[in-house]
C-alpha positions as CSV (number, residue, x, y, z in Angstrom):
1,X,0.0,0.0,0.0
2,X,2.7,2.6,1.0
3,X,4.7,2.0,-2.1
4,X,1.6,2.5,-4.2
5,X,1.1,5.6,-2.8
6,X,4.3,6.8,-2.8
7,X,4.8,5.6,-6.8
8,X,1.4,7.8,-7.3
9,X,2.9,10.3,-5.4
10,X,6.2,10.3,-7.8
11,X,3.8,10.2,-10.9
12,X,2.1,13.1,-9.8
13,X,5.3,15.3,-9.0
14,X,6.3,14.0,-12.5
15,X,3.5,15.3,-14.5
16,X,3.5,18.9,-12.4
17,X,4.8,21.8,-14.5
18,X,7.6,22.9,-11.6
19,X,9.1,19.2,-12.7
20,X,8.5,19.9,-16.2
21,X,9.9,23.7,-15.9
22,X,12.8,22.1,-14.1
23,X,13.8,19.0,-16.9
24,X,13.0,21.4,-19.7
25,X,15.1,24.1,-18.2
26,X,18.5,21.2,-17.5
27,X,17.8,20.2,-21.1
28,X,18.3,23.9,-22.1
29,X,21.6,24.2,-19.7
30,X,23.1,21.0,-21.7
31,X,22.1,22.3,-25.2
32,X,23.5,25.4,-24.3
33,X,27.4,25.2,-25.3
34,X,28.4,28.4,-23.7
35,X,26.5,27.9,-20.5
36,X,28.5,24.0,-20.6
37,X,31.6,26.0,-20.4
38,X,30.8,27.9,-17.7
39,X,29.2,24.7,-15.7
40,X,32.6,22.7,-16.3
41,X,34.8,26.1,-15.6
42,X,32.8,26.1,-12.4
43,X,32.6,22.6,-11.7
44,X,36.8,22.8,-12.1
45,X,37.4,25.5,-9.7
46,X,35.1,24.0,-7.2
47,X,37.4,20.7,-7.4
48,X,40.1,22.7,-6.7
49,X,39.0,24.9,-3.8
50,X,37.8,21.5,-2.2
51,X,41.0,19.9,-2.6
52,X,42.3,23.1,-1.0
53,X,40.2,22.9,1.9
54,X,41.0,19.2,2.4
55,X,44.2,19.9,2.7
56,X,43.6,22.7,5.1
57,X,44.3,25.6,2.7
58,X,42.1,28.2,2.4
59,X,41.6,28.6,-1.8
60,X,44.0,31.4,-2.9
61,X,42.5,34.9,-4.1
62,X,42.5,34.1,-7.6
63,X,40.8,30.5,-7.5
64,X,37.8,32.9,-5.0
65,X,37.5,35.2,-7.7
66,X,37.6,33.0,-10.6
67,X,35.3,31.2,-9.2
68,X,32.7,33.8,-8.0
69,X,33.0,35.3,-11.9
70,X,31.9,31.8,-12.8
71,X,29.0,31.8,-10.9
72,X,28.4,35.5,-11.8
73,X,28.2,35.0,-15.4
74,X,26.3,32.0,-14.8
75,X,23.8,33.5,-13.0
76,X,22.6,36.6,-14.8
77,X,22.4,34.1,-18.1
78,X,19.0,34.1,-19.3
79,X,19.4,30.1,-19.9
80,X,21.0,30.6,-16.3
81,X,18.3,32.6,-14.3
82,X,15.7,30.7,-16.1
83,X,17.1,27.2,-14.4
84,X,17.2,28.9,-11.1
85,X,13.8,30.1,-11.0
86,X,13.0,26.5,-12.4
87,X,15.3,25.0,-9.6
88,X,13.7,27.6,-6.8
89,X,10.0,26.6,-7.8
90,X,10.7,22.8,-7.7
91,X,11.8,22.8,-4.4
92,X,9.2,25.1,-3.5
93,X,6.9,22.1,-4.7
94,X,8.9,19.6,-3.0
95,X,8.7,21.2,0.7
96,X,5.2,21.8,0.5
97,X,5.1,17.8,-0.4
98,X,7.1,17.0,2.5
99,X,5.4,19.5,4.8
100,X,2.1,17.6,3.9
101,X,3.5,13.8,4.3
102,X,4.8,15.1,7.9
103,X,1.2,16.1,8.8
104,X,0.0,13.3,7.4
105,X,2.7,10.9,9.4
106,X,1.2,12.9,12.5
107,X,-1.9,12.1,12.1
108,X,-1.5,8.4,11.5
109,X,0.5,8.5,13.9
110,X,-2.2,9.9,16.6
111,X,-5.0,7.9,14.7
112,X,-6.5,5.1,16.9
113,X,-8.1,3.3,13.5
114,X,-5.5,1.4,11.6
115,X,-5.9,1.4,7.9
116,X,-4.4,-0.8,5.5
């Protein structure tokens, strides 16, 4: 029954336009050769700045600034911004989901009636 529920559930947040926004949106990030640059460029400083901090360095100026020009560029991208407010609405979606399943945990758990 619960996994019933929860695949209904899943089918449901599949077929809601936040999820829809939010694939259409990462399908546009990876047709998007330019904004791939920047995604690898960022994904290659962020390597680096953990390595740095595993090591117990704090990243050097240059790596900080290359890095925050990365995201800065990414960010005020139209195909960018538009995968953030895609992103931002999604989980919007998904803590309202979870908010609801807590409730709902509550009350079964308070319920004298067992269902099945």
């Amino acid at each position: 029954m619960i996994w019933e529920k929860a695949k209904d559930l899943g089918r449901l947040i599949g077929q809601s336009t936040e999820y829809k926004t939010l694939r259409r949106t990462e399908q546009a990030l990876r047709d998007d050769a330019p904004t791939v640059a920047k995604l690898d460029a960022i994904q290659q400083l962020a390597t680096k700045v953990d390595q740095m901090m595993a090591q117990g360095q704090m990243p050097d100026a240059e790596t900080t600034a290359a890095y925050e020009a990365a995201v800065r560029e990414l960010e005020v991208s139209a195909t960018g911004q538009a995968y953030a407010v895609a992103r931002a609405n999604f989980e919007k979606l998904m803590t309202k989901v979870n908010q609801e399943i807590s409730e709902g945990m509550e009350l079964g758990a308070t319920s004298s009636i067992i269902t099945l």
